[in-house]
C-alpha positions as CSV (number, residue, x, y, z in Angstrom):
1,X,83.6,134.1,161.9
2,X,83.6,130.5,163.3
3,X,82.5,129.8,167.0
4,X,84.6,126.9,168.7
5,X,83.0,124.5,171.6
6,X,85.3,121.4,172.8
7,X,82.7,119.2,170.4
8,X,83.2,121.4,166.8
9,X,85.4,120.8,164.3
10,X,87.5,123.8,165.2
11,X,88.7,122.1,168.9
12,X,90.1,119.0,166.4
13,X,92.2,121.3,164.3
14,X,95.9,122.6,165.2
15,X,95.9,126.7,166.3
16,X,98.2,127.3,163.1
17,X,95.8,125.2,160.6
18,X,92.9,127.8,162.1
19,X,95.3,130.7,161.3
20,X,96.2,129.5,157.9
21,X,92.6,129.0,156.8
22,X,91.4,132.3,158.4
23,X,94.6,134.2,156.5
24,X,93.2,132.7,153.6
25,X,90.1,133.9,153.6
26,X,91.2,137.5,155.5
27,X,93.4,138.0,152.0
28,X,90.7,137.3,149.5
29,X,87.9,139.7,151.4
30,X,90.1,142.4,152.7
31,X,93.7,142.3,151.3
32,X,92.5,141.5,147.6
33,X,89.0,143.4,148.1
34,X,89.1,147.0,149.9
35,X,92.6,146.8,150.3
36,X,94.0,145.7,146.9
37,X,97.3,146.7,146.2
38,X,98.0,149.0,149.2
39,X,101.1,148.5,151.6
40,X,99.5,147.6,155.0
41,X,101.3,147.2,158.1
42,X,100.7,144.5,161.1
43,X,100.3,145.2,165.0
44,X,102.4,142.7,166.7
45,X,105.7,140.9,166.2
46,X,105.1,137.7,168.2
47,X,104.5,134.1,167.3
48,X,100.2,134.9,166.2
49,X,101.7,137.7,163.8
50,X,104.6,135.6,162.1
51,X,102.4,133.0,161.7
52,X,99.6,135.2,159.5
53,X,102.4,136.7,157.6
54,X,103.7,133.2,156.5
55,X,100.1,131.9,155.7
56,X,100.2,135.0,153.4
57,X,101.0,134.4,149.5
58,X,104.0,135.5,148.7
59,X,103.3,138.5,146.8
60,X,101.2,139.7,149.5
61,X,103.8,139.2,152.1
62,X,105.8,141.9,149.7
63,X,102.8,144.2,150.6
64,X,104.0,144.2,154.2
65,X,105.8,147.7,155.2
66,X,106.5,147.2,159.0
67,X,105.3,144.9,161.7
68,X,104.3,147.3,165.0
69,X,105.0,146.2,168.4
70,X,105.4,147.5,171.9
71,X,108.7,145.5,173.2
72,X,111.8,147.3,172.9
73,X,114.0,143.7,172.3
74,X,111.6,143.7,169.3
75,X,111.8,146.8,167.8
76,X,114.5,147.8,165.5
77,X,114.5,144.5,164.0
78,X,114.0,143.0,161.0
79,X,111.1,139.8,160.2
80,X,112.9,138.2,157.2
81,X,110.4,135.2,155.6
82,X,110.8,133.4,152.3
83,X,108.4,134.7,149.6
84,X,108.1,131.6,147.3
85,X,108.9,128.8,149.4
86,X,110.6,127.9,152.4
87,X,114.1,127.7,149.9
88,X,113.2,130.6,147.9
89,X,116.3,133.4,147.5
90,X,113.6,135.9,147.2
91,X,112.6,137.3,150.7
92,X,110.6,139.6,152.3
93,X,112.4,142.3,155.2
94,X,110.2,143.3,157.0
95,X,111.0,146.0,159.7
96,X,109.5,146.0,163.1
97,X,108.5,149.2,164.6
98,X,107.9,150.8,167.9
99,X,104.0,152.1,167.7
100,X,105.1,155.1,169.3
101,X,107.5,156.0,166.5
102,X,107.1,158.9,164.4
103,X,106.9,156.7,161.1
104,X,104.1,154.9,162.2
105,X,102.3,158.0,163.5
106,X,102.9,159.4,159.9
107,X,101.9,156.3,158.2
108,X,98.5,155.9,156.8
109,X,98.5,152.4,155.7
110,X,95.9,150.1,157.0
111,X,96.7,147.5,160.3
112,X,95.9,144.1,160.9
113,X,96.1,143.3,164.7
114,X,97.3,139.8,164.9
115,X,97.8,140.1,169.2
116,X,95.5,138.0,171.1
117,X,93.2,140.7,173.2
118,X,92.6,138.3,175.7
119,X,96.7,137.3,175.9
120,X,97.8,141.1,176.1
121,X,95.7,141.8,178.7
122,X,96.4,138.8,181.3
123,X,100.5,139.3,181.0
124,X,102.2,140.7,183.5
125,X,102.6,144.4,183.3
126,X,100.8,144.3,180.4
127,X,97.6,146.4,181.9
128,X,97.6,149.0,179.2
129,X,94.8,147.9,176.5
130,X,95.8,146.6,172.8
131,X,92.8,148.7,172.3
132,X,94.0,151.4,173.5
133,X,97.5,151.5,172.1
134,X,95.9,150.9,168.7
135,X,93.5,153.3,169.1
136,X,95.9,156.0,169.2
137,X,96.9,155.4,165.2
138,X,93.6,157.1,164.3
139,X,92.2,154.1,162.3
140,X,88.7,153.0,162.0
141,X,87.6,149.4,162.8
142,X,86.4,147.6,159.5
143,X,87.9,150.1,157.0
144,X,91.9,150.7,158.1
145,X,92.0,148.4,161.1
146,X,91.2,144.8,161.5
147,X,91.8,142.5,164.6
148,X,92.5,139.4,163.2
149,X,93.3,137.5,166.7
């Protein structure tokens, strides 16, 4: 948890350096603590959610089975990132899935949320909650589901 005002340190730093340093410390508590090992998937495809992924560590980005999103341009796509480096031959494919798809309804791997709240609700047509539309996976806040946005 951090709390940003225009005068703290967090206004001074770059979006992406806040993500990078909250990654960091998301994977040691949660992906190497209660969540060791396990395949977990993301909520979102968007520009917040790429960037997590690449702040991952490479053999945690292998962990990744499917990124979940809502837009139909996204879906059936495939997130491709290096795993060791930005020149690395050794990638990670990562699908992106419609939430409303029977492998994700099936799935029970844990979710990281990396869409804004705030952002998803103010778009345009966009009226249905995050919330909501995670909410329907079954998970429970703090055990299988963390926002991380």
């Amino acid at each position: 948890m951090y709390r940003w005002s225009p005068g703290s340190g967090a206004s001074k730093c770059t979006r992406r350096l806040l993500i990078e340093l909250r990654a960091q410390s998301f994977e040691e508590r949660i992906l190497d603590g209660a969540w060791a090992g396990r395949p977990f998937r993301i909520w979102g495809a968007g520009r917040d959610a790429r960037h997590f992924v690449r702040a991952l560590r490479g053999e945690t980005r292998l962990r990744v089975s499917a990124m979940i999103d809502i837009d139909p341009l996204k879906c059936g796509n495939v997130y491709v990132t290096p795993v060791g480096g930005p020149r690395s031959k050794v990638v990670a494919r990562i699908p992106i899935v419609h939430f409303e798809s029977a492998e994700v309804r099936a799935s029970s791997e844990p979710v990281v949320c990396c869409v804004s709240l705030r952002r998803a609700h103010d778009q345009a047509g966009a009226r249905t909650s995050v919330r909501r539309n995670v909410g329907t996976l079954g998970l429970e806040e703090g055990k299988t589901l963390w926002y991380f946005c």
